[in-house]
C-alpha positions, 0 to 999 in steps of 0.5 A: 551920082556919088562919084560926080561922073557924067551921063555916058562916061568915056572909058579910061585909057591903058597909060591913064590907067597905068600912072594910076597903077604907079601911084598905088603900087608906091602906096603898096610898096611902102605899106611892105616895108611894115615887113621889116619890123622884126616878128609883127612885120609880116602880120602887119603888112598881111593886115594892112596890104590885103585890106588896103587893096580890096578897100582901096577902091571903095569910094569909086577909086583908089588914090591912084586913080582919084589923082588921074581923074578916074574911077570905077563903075559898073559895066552898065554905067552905075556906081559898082556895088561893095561887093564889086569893088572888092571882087575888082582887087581879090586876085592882087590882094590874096598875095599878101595874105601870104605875108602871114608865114614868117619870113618866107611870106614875104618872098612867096608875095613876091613870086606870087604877086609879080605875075599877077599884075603882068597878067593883069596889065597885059588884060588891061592891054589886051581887053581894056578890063583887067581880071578883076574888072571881068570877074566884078563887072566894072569898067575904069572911066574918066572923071 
Protein backbone atom coordinates (compact mmCIF):
# COMPACT_ATOMS: atom_id res chain seq x y z
CA UNK A 1 0.00 0.00 0.00
CA UNK A 2 1.55 3.45 -1.14
CA UNK A 3 -0.44 5.40 1.63
CA UNK A 4 0.72 3.07 4.59
CA UNK A 5 -3.00 2.51 5.52
CA UNK A 6 -4.07 -0.49 7.63
CA UNK A 7 -6.26 -3.40 6.10
CA UNK A 8 -9.76 -2.28 7.21
CA UNK A 9 -9.41 1.59 7.82
CA UNK A 10 -11.69 3.27 9.93
CA UNK A 11 -13.61 6.12 8.47
CA UNK A 12 -12.54 9.90 9.37
CA UNK A 13 -14.49 12.08 11.46
CA UNK A 14 -16.40 15.19 10.41
CA UNK A 15 -14.24 17.57 13.12
CA UNK A 16 -10.83 15.60 12.10
CA UNK A 17 -12.21 16.10 8.60
CA UNK A 18 -13.23 19.89 9.39
CA UNK A 19 -9.44 20.95 11.02
CA UNK A 20 -8.16 19.45 7.87
CA UNK A 21 -10.62 21.69 5.63
CA UNK A 22 -9.09 24.65 8.07
CA UNK A 23 -5.43 24.01 6.94
CA UNK A 24 -6.31 24.03 3.28
CA UNK A 25 -8.43 26.68 3.14
CA UNK A 26 -5.27 28.73 4.93
CA UNK A 27 -3.30 27.51 1.86
CA UNK A 28 -6.03 28.81 -0.43
CA UNK A 29 -6.62 31.91 1.11
CA UNK A 30 -3.06 32.69 0.56
CA UNK A 31 -2.71 31.41 -2.76
CA UNK A 32 -5.68 34.46 -3.49
CA UNK A 33 -3.81 36.79 -2.24
CA UNK A 34 -1.56 36.21 -5.75
CA UNK A 35 -4.85 38.49 -6.84
CA UNK A 36 -3.75 41.31 -5.83
CA UNK A 37 -0.75 41.86 -8.07
CA UNK A 38 -1.76 44.34 -10.29
CA UNK A 39 -3.01 42.54 -14.15
CA UNK A 40 -1.48 38.99 -13.69
CA UNK A 41 -3.10 38.62 -10.52
CA UNK A 42 -6.27 36.93 -11.28
CA UNK A 43 -4.44 34.54 -14.05
CA UNK A 44 -2.29 33.66 -11.24
CA UNK A 45 -4.53 32.64 -8.74
CA UNK A 46 -6.71 30.97 -11.74
CA UNK A 47 -3.48 28.79 -12.46
CA UNK A 48 -2.58 27.97 -9.28
CA UNK A 49 -6.00 27.84 -7.05
CA UNK A 50 -7.60 25.79 -9.68
CA UNK A 51 -4.47 23.46 -9.84
CA UNK A 52 -3.62 23.34 -6.34
CA UNK A 53 -7.21 22.19 -5.55
CA UNK A 54 -7.71 19.43 -8.03
CA UNK A 55 -3.78 18.11 -7.59
CA UNK A 56 -3.94 18.88 -3.59
CA UNK A 57 -4.95 15.33 -3.17
CA UNK A 58 -2.85 13.50 -5.36
CA UNK A 59 -0.51 11.82 -3.09
CA UNK A 60 -3.53 10.06 -1.12
CA UNK A 61 -4.18 13.55 1.04
CA UNK A 62 -4.01 16.87 0.85
CA UNK A 63 -1.59 19.00 3.23
CA UNK A 64 -4.38 19.48 5.58
CA UNK A 65 -5.24 15.96 5.94
CA UNK A 66 -1.52 14.50 5.72
CA UNK A 67 -1.20 16.92 9.10
CA UNK A 68 -4.51 15.08 10.62
CA UNK A 69 -3.36 11.74 9.71
CA UNK A 70 -5.99 11.20 7.26
CA UNK A 71 -6.23 10.49 3.44
CA UNK A 72 -8.34 9.47 0.50
CA UNK A 73 -9.41 6.14 -0.82
CA UNK A 74 -11.49 4.57 -2.87
CA UNK A 75 -14.88 3.72 -1.47
CA UNK A 76 -13.60 -0.35 -1.74
CA UNK A 77 -10.68 0.46 0.39
CA UNK A 78 -8.17 0.85 -2.50
CA UNK A 79 -5.97 3.61 -3.02
CA UNK A 80 -8.65 6.13 -5.45
CA UNK A 81 -7.41 6.51 -9.09
CA UNK A 82 -5.97 10.04 -10.36
CA UNK A 83 -9.03 10.47 -12.08
CA UNK A 84 -10.77 9.98 -8.82
CA UNK A 85 -8.61 12.43 -6.82
CA UNK A 86 -9.39 15.20 -9.19
CA UNK A 87 -13.13 14.19 -9.65
CA UNK A 88 -13.17 14.53 -5.33
CA UNK A 89 -11.98 18.52 -5.85
CA UNK A 90 -13.71 19.63 -9.29
CA UNK A 91 -16.64 21.32 -7.91
CA UNK A 92 -14.38 23.37 -5.07
CA UNK A 93 -11.83 24.04 -7.66
CA UNK A 94 -14.13 25.10 -10.97
CA UNK A 95 -14.59 28.95 -8.79
CA UNK A 96 -11.41 29.64 -9.19
CA UNK A 97 -11.32 29.54 -12.88
CA UNK A 98 -13.63 32.32 -12.51
CA UNK A 99 -10.24 34.57 -11.23
CA UNK A 100 -9.58 34.59 -15.22
CA UNK A 101 -12.20 37.61 -15.64
CA UNK A 102 -10.35 41.08 -14.41
CA UNK A 103 -11.15 42.32 -11.46
CA UNK A 104 -14.97 40.96 -11.03
CA UNK A 105 -13.54 36.90 -11.10
CA UNK A 106 -12.35 37.59 -7.77
CA UNK A 107 -15.67 38.58 -6.21
CA UNK A 108 -17.67 35.98 -8.60
CA UNK A 109 -15.05 33.24 -6.79
CA UNK A 110 -16.26 34.30 -3.91
CA UNK A 111 -20.24 34.23 -4.52
CA UNK A 112 -19.73 31.02 -6.23
CA UNK A 113 -17.21 29.26 -3.80
CA UNK A 114 -18.79 30.02 -0.21
CA UNK A 115 -21.72 28.07 -1.32
CA UNK A 116 -19.89 25.26 -2.38
CA UNK A 117 -18.24 24.56 0.51
CA UNK A 118 -21.45 25.10 2.87
CA UNK A 119 -23.19 22.44 0.64
CA UNK A 120 -20.22 20.22 1.11
CA UNK A 121 -19.75 20.62 4.59
CA UNK A 122 -23.33 20.11 5.27
CA UNK A 123 -22.64 16.63 2.97
CA UNK A 124 -19.98 15.93 4.94
CA UNK A 125 -22.21 16.29 8.04
CA UNK A 126 -25.10 14.67 6.83
CA UNK A 127 -23.75 11.78 4.63
CA UNK A 128 -20.20 11.63 6.10
CA UNK A 129 -18.95 11.86 1.92
CA UNK A 130 -18.91 15.40 0.87
CA UNK A 131 -20.16 15.75 -3.30
CA UNK A 132 -17.23 15.36 -4.30
CA UNK A 133 -16.28 11.98 -2.26
CA UNK A 134 -20.08 10.75 -4.02
CA UNK A 135 -19.11 11.80 -7.55
CA UNK A 136 -15.53 10.19 -7.11
CA UNK A 137 -16.25 7.20 -5.26
CA UNK A 138 -13.72 7.69 -2.35
CA UNK A 139 -14.15 8.00 1.15
CA UNK A 140 -11.86 10.10 4.12
CA UNK A 141 -10.17 7.48 6.78
CA UNK A 142 -7.60 7.71 9.33
CA UNK A 143 -4.09 6.90 8.94
Amino acid sequence: SSYGYSPSPQRAGAFERWLAWMLDTILIILISLLSLIPLLGGLLVAITGTGYLLLRDQSGASIGKRAMGLYVLSSNGQPASRGALITRNALLAFPYLLHLIPYLGIFMTIVLWAPICFIESLSALITGKRIGDKLAGTIVVKR
